[in-house]
ZADO-1210 file (C-alpha; in nm, 4 decimals, padded with zeros to 6 digits):
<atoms>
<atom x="13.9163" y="11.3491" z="10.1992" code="UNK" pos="1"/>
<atom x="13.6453" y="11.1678" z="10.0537" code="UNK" pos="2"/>
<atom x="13.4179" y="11.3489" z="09.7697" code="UNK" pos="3"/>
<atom x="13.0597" y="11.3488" z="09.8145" code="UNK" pos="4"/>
<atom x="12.8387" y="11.2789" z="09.5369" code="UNK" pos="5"/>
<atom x="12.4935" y="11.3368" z="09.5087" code="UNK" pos="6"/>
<atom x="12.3377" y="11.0584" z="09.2889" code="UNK" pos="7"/>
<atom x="11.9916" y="11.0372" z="09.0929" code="UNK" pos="8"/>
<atom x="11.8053" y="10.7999" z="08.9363" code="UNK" pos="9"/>
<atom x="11.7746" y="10.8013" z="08.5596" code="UNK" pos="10"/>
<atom x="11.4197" y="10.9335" z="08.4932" code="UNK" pos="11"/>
<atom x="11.2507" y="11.0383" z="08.1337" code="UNK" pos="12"/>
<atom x="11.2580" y="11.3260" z="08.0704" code="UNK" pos="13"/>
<atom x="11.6580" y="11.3204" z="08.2720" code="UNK" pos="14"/>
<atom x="11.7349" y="11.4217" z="08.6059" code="UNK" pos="15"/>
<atom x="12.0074" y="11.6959" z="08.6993" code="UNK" pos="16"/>
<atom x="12.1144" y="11.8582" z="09.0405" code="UNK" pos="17"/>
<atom x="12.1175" y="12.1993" z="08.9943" code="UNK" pos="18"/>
<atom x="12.1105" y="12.5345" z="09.2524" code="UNK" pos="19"/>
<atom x="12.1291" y="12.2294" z="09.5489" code="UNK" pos="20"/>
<atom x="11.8314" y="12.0853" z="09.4330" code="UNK" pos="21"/>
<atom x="11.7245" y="11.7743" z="09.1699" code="UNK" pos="22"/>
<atom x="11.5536" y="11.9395" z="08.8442" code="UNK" pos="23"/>
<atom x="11.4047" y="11.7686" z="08.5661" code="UNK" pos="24"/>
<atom x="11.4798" y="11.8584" z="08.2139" code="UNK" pos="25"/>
<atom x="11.1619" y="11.9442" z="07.9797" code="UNK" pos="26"/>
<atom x="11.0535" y="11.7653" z="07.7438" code="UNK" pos="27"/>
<atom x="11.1952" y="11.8438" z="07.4568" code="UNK" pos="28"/>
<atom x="10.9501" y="12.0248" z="07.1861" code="UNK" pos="29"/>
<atom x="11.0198" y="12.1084" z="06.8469" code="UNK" pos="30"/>
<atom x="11.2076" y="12.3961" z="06.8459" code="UNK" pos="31"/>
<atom x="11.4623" y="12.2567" z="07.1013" code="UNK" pos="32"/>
<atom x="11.4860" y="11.9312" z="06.9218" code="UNK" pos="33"/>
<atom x="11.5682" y="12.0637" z="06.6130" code="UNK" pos="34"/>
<atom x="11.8088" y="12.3023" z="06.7262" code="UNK" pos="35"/>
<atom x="11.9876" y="12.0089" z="06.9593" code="UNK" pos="36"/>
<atom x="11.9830" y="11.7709" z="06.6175" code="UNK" pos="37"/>
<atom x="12.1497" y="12.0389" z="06.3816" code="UNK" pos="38"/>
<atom x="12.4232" y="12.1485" z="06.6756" code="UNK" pos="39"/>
<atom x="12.4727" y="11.7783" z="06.7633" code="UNK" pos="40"/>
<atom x="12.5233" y="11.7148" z="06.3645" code="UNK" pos="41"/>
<atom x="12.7762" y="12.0060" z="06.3176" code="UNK" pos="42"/>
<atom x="12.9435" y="11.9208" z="06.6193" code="UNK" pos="43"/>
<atom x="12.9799" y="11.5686" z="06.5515" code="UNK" pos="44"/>
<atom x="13.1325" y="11.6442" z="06.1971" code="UNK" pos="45"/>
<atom x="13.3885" y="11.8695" z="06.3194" code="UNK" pos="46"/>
<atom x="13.5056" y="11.6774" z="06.6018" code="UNK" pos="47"/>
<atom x="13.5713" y="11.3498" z="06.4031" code="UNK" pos="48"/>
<atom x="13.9207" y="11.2335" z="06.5222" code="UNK" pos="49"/>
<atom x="13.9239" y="11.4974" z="06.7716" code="UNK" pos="50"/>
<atom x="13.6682" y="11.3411" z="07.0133" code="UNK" pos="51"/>
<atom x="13.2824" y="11.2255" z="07.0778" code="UNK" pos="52"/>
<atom x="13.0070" y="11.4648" z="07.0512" code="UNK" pos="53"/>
<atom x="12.6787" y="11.3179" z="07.2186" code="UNK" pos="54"/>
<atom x="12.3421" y="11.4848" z="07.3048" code="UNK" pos="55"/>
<atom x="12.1759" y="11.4374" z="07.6230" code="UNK" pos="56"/>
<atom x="12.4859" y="11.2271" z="07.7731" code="UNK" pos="57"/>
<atom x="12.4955" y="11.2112" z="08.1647" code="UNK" pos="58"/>
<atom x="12.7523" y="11.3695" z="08.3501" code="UNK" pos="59"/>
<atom x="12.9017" y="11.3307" z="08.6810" code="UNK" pos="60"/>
<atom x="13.0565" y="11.6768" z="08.7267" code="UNK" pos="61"/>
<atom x="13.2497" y="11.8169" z="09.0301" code="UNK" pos="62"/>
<atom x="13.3582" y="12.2137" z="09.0618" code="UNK" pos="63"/>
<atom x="13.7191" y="12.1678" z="09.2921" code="UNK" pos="64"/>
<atom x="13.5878" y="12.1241" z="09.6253" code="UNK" pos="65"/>
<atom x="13.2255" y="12.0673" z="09.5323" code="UNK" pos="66"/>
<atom x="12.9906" y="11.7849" z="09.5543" code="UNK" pos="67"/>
<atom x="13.0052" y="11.5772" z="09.2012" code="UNK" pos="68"/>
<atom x="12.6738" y="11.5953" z="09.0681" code="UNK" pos="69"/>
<atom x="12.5138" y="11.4911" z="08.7324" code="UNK" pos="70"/>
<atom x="12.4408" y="11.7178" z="08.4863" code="UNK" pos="71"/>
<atom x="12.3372" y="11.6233" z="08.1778" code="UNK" pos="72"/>
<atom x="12.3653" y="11.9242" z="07.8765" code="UNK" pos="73"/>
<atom x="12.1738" y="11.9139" z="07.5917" code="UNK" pos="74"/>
<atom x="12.5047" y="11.8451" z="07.3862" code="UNK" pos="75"/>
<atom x="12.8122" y="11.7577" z="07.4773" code="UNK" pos="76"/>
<atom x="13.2200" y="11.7650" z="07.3233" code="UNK" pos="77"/>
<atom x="13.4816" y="11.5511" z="07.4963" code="UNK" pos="78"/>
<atom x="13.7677" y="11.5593" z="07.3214" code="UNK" pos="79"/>
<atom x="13.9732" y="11.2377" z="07.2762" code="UNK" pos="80"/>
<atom x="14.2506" y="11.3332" z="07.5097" code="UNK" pos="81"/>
<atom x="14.0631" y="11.3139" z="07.7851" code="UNK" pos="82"/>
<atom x="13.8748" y="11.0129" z="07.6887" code="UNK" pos="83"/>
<atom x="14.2061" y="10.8149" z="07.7045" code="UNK" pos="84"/>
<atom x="14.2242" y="10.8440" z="08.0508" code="UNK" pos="85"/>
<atom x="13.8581" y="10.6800" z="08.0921" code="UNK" pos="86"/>
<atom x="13.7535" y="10.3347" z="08.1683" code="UNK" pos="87"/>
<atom x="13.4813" y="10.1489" z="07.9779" code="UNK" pos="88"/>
<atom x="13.2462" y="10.1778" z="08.2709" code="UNK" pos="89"/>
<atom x="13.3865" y="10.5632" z="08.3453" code="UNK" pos="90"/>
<atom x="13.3104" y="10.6324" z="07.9159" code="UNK" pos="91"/>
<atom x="12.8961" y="10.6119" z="08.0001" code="UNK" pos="92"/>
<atom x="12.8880" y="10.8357" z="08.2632" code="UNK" pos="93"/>
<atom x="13.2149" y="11.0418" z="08.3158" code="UNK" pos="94"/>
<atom x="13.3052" y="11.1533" z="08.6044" code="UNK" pos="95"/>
<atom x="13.4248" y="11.5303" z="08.4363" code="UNK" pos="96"/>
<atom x="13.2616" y="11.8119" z="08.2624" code="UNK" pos="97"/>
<atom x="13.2506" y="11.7993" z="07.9160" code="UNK" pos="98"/>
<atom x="13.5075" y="12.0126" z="07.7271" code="UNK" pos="99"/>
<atom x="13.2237" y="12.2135" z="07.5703" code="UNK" pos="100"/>
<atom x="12.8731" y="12.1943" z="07.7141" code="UNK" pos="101"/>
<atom x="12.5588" y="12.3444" z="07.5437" code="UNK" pos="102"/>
<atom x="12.2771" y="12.4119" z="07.6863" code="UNK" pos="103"/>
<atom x="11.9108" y="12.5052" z="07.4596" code="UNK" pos="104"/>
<atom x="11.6689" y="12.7647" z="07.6606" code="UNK" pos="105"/>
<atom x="11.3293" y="12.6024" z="07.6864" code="UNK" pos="106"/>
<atom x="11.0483" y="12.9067" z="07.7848" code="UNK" pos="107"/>
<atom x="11.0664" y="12.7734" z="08.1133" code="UNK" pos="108"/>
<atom x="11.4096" y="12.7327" z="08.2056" code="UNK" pos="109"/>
<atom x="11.5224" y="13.0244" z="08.5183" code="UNK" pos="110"/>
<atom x="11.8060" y="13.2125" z="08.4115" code="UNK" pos="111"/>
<atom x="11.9489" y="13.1412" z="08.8102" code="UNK" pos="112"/>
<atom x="11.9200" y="12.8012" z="08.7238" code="UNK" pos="113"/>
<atom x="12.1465" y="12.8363" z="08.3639" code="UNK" pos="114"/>
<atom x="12.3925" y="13.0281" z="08.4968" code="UNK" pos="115"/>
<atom x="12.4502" y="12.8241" z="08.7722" code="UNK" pos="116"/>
<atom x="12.4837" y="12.5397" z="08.5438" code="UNK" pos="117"/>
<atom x="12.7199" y="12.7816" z="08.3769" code="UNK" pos="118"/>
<atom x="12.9787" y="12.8445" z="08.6873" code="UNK" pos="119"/>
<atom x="12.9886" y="12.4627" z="08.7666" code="UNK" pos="120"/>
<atom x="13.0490" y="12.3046" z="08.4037" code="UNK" pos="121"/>
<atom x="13.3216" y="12.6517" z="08.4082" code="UNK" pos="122"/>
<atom x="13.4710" y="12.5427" z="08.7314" code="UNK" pos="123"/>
<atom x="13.4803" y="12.2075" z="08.7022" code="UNK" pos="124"/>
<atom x="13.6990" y="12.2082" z="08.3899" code="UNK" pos="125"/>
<atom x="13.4793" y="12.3094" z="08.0777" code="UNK" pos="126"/>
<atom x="13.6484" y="12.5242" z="07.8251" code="UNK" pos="127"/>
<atom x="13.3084" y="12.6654" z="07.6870" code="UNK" pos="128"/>
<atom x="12.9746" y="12.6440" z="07.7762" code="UNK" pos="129"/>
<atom x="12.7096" y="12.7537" z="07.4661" code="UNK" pos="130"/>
<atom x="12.4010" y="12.8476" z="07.6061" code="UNK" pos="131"/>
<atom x="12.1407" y="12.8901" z="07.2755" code="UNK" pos="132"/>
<atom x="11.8173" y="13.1001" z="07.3256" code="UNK" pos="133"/>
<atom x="11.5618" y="13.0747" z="06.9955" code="UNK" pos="134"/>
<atom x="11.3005" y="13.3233" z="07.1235" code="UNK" pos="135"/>
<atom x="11.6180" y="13.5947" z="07.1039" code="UNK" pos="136"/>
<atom x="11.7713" y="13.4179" z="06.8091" code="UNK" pos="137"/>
<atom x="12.0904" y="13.4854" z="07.0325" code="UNK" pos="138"/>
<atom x="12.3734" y="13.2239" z="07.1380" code="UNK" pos="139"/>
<atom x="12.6189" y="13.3042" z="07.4008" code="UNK" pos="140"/>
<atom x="12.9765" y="13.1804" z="07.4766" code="UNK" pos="141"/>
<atom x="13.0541" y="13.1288" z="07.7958" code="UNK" pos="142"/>
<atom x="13.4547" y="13.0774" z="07.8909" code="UNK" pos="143"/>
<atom x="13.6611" y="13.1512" z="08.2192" code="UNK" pos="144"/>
<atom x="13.7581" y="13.4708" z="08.0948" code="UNK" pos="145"/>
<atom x="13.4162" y="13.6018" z="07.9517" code="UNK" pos="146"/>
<atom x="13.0882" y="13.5598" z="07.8051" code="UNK" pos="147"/>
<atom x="12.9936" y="13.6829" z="07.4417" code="UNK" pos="148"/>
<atom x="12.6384" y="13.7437" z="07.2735" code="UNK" pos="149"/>
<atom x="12.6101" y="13.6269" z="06.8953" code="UNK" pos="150"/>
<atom x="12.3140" y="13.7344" z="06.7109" code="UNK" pos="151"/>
<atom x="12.2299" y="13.5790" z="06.3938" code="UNK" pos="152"/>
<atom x="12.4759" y="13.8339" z="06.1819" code="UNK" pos="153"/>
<atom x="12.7204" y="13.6546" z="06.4029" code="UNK" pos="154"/>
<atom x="12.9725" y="13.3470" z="06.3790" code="UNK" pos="155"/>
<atom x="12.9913" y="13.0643" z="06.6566" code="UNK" pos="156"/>
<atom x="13.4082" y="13.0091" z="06.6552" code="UNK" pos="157"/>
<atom x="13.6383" y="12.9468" z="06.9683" code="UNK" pos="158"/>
<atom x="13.9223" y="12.8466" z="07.1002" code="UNK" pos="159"/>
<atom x="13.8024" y="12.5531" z="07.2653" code="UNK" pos="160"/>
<atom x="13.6472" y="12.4502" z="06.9381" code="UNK" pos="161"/>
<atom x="13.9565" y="12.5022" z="06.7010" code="UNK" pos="162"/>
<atom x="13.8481" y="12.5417" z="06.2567" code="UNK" pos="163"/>
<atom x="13.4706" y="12.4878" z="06.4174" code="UNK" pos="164"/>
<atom x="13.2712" y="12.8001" z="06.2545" code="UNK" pos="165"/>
<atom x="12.8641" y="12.7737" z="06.2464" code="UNK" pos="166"/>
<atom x="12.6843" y="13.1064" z="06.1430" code="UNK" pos="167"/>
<atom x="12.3946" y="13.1512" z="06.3687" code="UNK" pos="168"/>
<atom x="12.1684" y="13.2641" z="06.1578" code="UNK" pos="169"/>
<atom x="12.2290" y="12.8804" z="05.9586" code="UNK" pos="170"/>
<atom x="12.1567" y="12.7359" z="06.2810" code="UNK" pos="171"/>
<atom x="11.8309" y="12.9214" z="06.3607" code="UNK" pos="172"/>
<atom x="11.7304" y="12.8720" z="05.9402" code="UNK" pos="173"/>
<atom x="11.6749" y="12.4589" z="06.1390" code="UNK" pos="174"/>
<atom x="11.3564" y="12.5967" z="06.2732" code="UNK" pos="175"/>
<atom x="11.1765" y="12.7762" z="05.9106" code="UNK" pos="176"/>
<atom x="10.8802" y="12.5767" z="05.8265" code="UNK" pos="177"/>
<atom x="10.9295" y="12.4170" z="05.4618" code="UNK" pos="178"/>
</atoms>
């Protein structure tokens, strides 16, 4: 049986297909950006020789028996495993969910429209989905088993992200004024 796949343009700010509609990320502002900078940078030093950590890279995701949609999470881990089995072409826009998918709360994101984003990176074959919120100064971690709410006395460590520790309250310190 063929699998449908719902297809956007590339737009600026990006495009996703979310809750059976297309929705346009915001803008990012300062707050998001810095928090998306210092996650992409602690990522990206952890997973070297373990895989590619990218922000903002487009996804073409598909829960089993869904339509394959892009998503497109603020920052993404692939690990290299699953790279190997990528083309060239496939590499800029995979057709998978990233192994761990994080997603920054903007004031104006709906919470309907996170979690779904949630269930189909979950379903489609993510091992963790972070969703960060800076007006709680919370993180959660999202897995197939269940979800867990860090505050900044708190530790972001997983499974799915094996040695990788990040103390929330060091991530929030990106945002102080100097």
């Amino acid at each position: 049986m063929a699998q449908y796949e719902i297809v956007l343009p590339e737009s600026k700010p990006e495009t996703e297909w979310v809750r059976g509609r297309p929705l346009q990320k915001v803008s990012p502002q300062r707050t998001h950006a810095r928090l998306q900078g210092a996650l992409t940078m602690r990522l990206d030093r952890w997973a070297a020789g373990r895989g590619e950590v990218a922000p903002e890279w487009r996804f073409r995701v598909a829960p089993p028996g869904g339509v394959r949609r892009p998503l497109i999470p603020d920052v993404a881990y692939v690990s290299n495993e699953r790279l190997r089995t990528l083309s060239d072409e496939e590499l800029e826009i995979p057709p998978l969910a990233p192994n761990v998918a994080v997603e920054i709360l903007s004031p104006d994101d709906s919470r309907a429209d996170v979690d779904d984003k949630i269930v189909v990176y979950l379903r489609a074959g993510s091992s963790l989905v972070i969703i960060v919120d800076p007006q709680q100064r919370a993180v959660e971690l999202h897995d197939a088993a269940r979800t867990v709410r860090l505050d900044e006395t708190s530790t972001i460590a997983h499974w799915a992200l094996p040695e990788f520790a990040y103390p929330v309250r060091e991530l929030f310190s990106v945002l102080r004024r100097s």
